[in-house]
C-alpha positions as CSV (number, residue, x, y, z in Angstrom):
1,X,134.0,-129.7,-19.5
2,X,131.7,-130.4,-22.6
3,X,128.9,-127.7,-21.6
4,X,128.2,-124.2,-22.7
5,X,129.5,-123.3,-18.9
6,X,132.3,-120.8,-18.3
7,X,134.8,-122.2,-16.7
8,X,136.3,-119.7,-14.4
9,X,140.3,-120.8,-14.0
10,X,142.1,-120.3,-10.6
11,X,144.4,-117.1,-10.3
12,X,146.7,-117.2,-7.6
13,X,146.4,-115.3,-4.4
14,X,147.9,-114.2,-1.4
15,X,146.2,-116.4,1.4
16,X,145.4,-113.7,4.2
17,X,147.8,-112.8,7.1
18,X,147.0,-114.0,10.5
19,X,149.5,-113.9,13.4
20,X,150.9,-117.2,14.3
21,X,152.9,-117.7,17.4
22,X,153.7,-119.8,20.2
23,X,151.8,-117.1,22.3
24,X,148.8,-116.7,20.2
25,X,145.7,-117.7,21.5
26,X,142.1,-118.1,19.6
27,X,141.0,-114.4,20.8
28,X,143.4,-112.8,19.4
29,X,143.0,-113.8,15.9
30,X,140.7,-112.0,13.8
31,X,137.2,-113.1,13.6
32,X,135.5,-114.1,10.5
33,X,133.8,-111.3,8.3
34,X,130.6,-114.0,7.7
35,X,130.0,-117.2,9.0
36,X,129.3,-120.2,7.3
37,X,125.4,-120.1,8.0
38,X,124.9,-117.2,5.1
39,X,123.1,-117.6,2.5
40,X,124.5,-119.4,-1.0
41,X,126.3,-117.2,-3.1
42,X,128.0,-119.4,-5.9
43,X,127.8,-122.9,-7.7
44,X,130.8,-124.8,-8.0
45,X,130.6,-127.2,-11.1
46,X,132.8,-130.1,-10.8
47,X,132.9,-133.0,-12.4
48,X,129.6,-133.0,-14.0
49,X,128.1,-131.7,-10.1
50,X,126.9,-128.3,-8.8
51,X,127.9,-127.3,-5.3
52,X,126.0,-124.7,-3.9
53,X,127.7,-122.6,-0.8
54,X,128.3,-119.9,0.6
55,X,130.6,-116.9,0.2
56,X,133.3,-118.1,2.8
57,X,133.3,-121.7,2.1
58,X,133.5,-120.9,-1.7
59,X,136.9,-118.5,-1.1
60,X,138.1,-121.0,1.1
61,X,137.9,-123.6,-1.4
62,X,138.8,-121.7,-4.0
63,X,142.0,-120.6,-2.3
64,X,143.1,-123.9,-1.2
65,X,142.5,-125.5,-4.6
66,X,144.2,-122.7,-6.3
67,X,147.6,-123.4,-4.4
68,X,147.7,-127.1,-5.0
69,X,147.4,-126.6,-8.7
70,X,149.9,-123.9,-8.3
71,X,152.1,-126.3,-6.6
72,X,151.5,-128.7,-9.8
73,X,150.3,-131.6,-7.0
74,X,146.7,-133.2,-6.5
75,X,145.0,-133.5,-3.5
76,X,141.5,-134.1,-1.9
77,X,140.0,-130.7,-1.1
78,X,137.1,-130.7,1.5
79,X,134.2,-128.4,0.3
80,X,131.6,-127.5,2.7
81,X,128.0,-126.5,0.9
82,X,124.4,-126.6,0.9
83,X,123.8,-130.6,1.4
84,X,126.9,-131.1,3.2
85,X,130.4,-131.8,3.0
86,X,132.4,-133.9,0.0
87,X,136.4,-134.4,-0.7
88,X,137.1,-133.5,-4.1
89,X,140.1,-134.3,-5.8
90,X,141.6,-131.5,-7.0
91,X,144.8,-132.0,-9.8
92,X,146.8,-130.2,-12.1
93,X,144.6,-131.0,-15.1
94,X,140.7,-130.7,-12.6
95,X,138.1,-128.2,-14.5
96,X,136.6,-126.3,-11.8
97,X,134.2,-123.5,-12.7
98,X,133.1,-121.4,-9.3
99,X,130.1,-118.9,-10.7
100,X,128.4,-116.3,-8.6
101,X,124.6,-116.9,-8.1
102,X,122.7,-114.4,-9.8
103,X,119.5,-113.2,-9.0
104,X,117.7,-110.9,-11.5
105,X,116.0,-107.6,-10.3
106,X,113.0,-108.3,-12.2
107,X,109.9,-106.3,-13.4
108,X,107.7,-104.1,-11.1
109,X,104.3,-105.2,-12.0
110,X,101.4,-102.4,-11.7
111,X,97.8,-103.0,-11.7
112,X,95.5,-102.0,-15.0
């Protein structure tokens, strides 16, 4: 990427445990901790674009991106965010920055 953006690089991670079985059914998985309704919590640059979505969408993406690089492979990667849904290609060599929306506290203003 040619901008003054910091690009944050994928670490790898542990994908989260859930039981798997021939006997498990849907209710007995865990539920979700936010759903995908919340409001926008990062930008993802890619590609000369900014995503917008939310917490859960960004991990997910994140996560699955993150293996396929580990993996050395490329792959379309589906990203779910504020104007809806796009297949990224993710590779090897992809420059993906995901960066936390930040929202300033601002100044108390106080009559004269």
């Amino acid at each position: 990427m040619a901008s003054s953006r910091t690009a944050h690089l994928f670490r790898a991670t542990q994908p989260a445990s859930i039981p798997a079985g021939p006997g498990t059914t849907a209710s007995e998985l865990p539920a979700p901790v936010a759903s995908a309704t919340d409001a926008p919590t990062h930008t993802i640059h890619f590609n000369g674009n900014d995503y917008v979505a939310t917490t859960v969408m960004t991990e997910i993406f994140r996560r699955r991106a993150q293996r396929i690089v580990d993996r050395g492979e490329s792959e379309l990667v589906p990203l779910l965010h504020s104007r809806g849904v796009e297949l990224l290609l993710i590779t090897p060599t992809t420059e993906v920055a995901v960066v936390p929306i930040q929202i300033g506290t601002g100044t108390a203003l106080r009559p004269r």
